[in-house]
C-alpha positions in Angstrom: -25.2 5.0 -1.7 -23.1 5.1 -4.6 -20.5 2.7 -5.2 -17.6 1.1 -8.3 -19.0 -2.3 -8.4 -17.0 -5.0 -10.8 -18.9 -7.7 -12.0 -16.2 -9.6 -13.9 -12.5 -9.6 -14.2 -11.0 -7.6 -17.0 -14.2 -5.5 -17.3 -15.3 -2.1 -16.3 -16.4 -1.1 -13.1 -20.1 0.8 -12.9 -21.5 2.8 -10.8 -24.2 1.1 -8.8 -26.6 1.9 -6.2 -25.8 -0.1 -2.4 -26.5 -0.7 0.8 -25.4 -1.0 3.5 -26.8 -2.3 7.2 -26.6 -0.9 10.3 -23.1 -0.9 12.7 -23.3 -3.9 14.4 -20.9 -4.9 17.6 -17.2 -3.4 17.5 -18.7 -1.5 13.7 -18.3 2.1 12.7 -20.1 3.4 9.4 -17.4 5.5 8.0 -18.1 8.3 5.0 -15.6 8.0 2.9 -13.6 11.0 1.9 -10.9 9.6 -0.5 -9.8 6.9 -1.8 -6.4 6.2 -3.3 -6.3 4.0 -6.7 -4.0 1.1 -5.5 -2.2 -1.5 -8.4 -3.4 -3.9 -5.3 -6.9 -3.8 -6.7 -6.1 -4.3 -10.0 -4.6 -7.1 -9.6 -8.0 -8.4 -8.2 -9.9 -6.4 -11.6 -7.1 -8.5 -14.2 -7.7 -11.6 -11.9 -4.0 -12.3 -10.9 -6.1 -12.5 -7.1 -8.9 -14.2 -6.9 -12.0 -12.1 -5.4 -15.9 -12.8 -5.3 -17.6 -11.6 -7.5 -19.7 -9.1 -7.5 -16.9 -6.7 -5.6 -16.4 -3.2 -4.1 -13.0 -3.0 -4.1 -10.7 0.1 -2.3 -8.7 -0.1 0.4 -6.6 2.7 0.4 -8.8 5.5 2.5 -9.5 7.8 4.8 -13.0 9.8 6.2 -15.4 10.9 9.0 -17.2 8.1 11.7 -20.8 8.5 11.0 -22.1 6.0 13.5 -20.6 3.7 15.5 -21.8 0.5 16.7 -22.2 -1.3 20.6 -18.7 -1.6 21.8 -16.6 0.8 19.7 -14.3 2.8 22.2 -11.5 4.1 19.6 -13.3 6.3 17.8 -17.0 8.0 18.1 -19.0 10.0 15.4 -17.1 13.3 13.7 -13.7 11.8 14.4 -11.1 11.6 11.2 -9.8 8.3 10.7 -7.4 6.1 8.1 -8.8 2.9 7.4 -6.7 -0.5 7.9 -7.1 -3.0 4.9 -5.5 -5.3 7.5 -7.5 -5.0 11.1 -6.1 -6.1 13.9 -8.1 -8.1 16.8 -5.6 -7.2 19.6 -5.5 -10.1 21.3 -4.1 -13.0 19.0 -0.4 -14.2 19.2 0.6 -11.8 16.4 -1.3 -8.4 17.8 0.6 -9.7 21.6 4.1 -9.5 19.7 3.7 -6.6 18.3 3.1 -7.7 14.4 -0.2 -6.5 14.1 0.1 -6.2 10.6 -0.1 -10.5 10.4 -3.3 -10.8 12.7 -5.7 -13.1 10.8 -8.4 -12.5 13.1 -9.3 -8.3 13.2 -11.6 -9.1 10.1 -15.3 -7.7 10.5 -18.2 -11.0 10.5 -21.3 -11.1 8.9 -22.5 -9.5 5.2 -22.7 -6.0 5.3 -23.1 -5.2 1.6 -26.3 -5.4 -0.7 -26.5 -5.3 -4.4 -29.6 -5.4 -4.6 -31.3 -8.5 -2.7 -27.4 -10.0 -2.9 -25.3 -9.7 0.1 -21.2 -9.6 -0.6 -18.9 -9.3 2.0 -16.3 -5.9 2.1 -12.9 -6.2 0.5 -10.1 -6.0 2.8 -12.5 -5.3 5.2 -13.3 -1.8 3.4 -14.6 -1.3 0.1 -13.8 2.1 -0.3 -15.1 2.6 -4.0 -18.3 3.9 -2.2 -19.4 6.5 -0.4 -19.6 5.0 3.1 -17.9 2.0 4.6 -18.6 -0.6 7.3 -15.4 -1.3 9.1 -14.3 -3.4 12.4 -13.2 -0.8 15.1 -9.6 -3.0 14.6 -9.9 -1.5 11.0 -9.7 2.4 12.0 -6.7 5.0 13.3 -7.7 7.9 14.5 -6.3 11.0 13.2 -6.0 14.7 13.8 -8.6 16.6 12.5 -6.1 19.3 10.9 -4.2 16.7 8.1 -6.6 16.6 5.0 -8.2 13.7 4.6 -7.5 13.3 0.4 -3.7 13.0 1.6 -4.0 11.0 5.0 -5.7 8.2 2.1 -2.7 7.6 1.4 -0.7 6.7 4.0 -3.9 3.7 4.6 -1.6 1.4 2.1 1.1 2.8 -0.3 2.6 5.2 2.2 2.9 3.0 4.8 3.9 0.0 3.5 6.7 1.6 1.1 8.2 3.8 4.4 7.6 0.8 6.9 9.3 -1.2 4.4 12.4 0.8 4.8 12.4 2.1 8.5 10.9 -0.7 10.0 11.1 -4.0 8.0 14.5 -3.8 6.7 15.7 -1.1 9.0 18.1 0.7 7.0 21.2 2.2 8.5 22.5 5.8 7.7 24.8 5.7 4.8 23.2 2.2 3.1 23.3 2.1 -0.1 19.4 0.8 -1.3 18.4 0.0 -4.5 14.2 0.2 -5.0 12.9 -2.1 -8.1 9.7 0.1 -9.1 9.1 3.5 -8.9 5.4 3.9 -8.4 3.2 4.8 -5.8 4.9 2.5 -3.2 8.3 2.6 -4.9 8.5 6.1 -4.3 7.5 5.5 -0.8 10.3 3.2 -0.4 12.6 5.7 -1.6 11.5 8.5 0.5 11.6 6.0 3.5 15.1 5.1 3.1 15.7 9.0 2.5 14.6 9.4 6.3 16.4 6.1 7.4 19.5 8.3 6.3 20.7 6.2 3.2 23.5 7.3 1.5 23.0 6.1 -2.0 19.3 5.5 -3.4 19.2 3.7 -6.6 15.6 3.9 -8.1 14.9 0.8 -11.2 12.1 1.5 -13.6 11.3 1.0 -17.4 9.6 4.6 -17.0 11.5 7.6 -17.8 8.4 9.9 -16.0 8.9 7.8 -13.1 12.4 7.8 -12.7 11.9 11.3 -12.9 9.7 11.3 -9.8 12.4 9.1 -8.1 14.9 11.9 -8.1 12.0 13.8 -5.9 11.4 11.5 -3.7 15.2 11.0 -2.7 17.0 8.5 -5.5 20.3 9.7 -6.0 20.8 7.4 -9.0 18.0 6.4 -11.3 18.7 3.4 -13.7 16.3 2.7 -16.9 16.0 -1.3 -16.8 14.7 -1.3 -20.4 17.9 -0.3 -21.7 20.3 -1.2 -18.7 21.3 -4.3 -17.4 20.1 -3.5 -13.4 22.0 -5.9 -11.5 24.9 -5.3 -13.1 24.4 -1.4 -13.1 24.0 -1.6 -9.2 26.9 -3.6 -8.3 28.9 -1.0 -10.5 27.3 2.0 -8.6 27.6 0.3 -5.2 31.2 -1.3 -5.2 29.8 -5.1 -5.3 26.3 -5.0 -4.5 23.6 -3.0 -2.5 22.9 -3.3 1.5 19.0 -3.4 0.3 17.3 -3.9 -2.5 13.5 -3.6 -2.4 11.6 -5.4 -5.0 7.9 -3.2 -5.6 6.6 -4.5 -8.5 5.0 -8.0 -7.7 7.3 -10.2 -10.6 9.1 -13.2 -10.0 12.1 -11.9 -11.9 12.5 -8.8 -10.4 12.9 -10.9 -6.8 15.3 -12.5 -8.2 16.9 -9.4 -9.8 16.6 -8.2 -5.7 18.1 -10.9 -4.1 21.1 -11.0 -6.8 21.9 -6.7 -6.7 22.7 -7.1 -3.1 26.4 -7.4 -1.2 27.5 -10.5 0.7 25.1 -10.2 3.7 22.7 -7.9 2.0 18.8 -7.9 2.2 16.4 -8.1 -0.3 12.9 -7.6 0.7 9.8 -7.8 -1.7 7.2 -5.4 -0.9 5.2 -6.3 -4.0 2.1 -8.8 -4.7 3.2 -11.0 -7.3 0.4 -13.5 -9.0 -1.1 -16.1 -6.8 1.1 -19.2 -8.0 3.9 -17.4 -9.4 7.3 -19.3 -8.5 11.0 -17.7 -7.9 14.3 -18.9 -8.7 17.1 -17.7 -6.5 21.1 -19.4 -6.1 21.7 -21.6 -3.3 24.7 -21.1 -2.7 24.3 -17.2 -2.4 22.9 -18.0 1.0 26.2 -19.2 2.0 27.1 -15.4 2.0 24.3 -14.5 4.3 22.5 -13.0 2.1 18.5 -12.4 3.1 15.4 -12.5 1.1 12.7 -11.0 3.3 9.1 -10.6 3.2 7.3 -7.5 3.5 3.4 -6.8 4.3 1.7 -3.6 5.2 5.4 -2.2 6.2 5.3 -4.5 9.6 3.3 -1.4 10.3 2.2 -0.9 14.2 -0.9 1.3 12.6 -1.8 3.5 15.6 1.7 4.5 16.2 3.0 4.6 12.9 0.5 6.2 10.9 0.1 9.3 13.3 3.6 9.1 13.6 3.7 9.5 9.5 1.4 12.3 9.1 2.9 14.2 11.9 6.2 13.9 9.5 3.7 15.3 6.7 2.4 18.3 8.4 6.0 19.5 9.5 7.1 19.3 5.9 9.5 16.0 6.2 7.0 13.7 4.1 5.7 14.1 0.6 2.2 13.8 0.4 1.0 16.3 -1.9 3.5 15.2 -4.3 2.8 11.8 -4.6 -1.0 12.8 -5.8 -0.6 13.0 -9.7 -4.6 13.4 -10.3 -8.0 13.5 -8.9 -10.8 11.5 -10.0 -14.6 11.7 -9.1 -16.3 8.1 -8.3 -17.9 8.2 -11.4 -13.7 8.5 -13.3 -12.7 5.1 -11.7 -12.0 3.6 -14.7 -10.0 6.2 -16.2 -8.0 6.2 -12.7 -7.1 3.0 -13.4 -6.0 3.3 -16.8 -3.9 6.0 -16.0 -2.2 4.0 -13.2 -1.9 1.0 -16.2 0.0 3.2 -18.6 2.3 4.5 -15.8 1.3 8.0 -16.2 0.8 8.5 -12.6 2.6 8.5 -9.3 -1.0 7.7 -7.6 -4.6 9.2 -7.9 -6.9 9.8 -6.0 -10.7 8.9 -5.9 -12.1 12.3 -3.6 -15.7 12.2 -2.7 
């Protein structure tokens, strides 16, 4: 099969030929259908995460079970599914209180990957760059067959975790007042998320005027240009002393900071974004002594099978943007350009359809 394979960090990806084995125990072989262009990954591609090297990287997808392996009950051949970058074993302390989105142990064993005579293990348990993908039956949601399968992609990462963000990490109330530092493909999510939590003022932050632009779409009542704005200040104006949330989507150090200090006396700031391994942040004591919050956010605390079905159902009955979010299309072989799009900001998110 075809797959993106990156050999070094701050290089291009090619278009190699690989293998894959068989489905072992609790595997599914899964074709893949799309594939959205995450700024996850290319974080791993500039080296700000470390990753093995050689890499498929994707994990942002959805497709069709082609085979399935001894043990798999959730989902046989010819069903639709979302993949998880984050599988879930079921059984661990995290899966048996409901935060499946922590489980450690849902990851599949074993090499399933060749590059030749080399065997690399999946990325995030995926490696959707390629045209088929060996995932732990933990690792799939099975969907409706009627939702198309370039837009259910999405709601595998940057959907999900910028919605779950809002409804069910920070839980926003109707008539909050949010404010959502980065207005890209899961900024935008985030926005839209508080939209349907009922938030009365949305307050989208970007250095994009395109993407503030998209904000407005998505639900932002305000939009505030940081590159020629002071943000913090510009949100306490807009909000009477400070926000009830502020979501920081960007993955820098000084925009959780900016987060934590654009939000009231017992406000919440939660950072949805990957910052740099080893990056540090500076926040004020004493603001804790107002009860303010600084939260962490992964995959939305996402329950996958009930959420995700939950999201599409929104989608197909008009409620969630979808379609909209999808600024371009890409074949395998335009992976590069995908990215570089996604680089300059040109794009709310693409879309790699096979």
């Amino acid at each position: 099969m075809k797959a993106a394979v990156l050999r070094a960090v701050n290089q291009p990806m090619a278009i190699e030929e690989v293998t894959l084995d068989d489905p072992g125990p609790g595997q599914l072989l899964v074709k893949t259908a799309a594939s959205g262009v995450c700024h996850s990954d290319l974080h791993f591609i500039e080296g700000l995460w470390p990753s093995p090297l050689p890499v498929v990287l994707g994990h942002e997808a959805a497709g069709v079970v082609e085979q399935v392996g001894p043990g798999v009950t959730h989902a046989g051949p010819g069903d639709h599914v979302v993949l998880l970058f984050v599988p879930f074993c079921g059984s661990c302390r995290y899966c048996n209180t409901g935060r499946p989105y922590l489980c450690g142990r849902g990851r599949t064993g074993g090499q399933t990957l060749h590059i030749g005579e080399q065997a690399v293990a999946p990325f995030a348990s995926i490696s959707s760059f390629a045209e088929y993908m060996m995932v732990p039956e933990g690792g799939v949601v099975k969907i409706k067959k009627e939702v198309p399968l370039d837009k259910a992609a999405l709601v595998g990462c940057g959907v999900m975790t910028g919605v779950g963000a809002a409804i069910n990490t920070a839980k926003v109330q109707p008539g909050a007042s949010c404010a959502v530092i980065g207005a890209g493909g899961v900024g935008l999510n985030v926005i839209q998320g508080c939209a349907l939590a009922g938030a009365e003022r949305i307050i989208a932050i970007d250095i994009h005027a395109n993407k503030l632009e998209m904000a407005r779409e998505f639900g932002a009542t305000h939009v505030i240009d940081a590159s020629n704005e002071d943000a913090v200040a510009k949100v306490q104006e807009l909000t009477n002393g400070g926000a009830d949330y502020a979501f920081e989507v960007i993955g820098l150090p000084e925009a959780i900071t900016q987060a934590f200090d654009m939000v009231r006396r017992g406000g919440e700031a939660i950072v949805v974004g990957m910052a740099p391994i080893g990056s540090e942040v500076t926040i004020s004591a004493p603001a804790f002594m107002a009860e303010k919050v600084l939260r962490g956010c992964v995959y939305g605390s996402s329950r996958p099978r009930y959420d995700m079905p939950r999201l599409l159902d929104l989608y197909m009955a008009g409620k969630l943007k979808l379609d909209e979010l999808v600024s371009r299309t890409y074949p395998l072989e335009g992976i590069n350009e995908a990215f570089a799009a996604m680089k300059n900001g040109e794009v709310a998110r693409s879309v790699i359809v096979f």
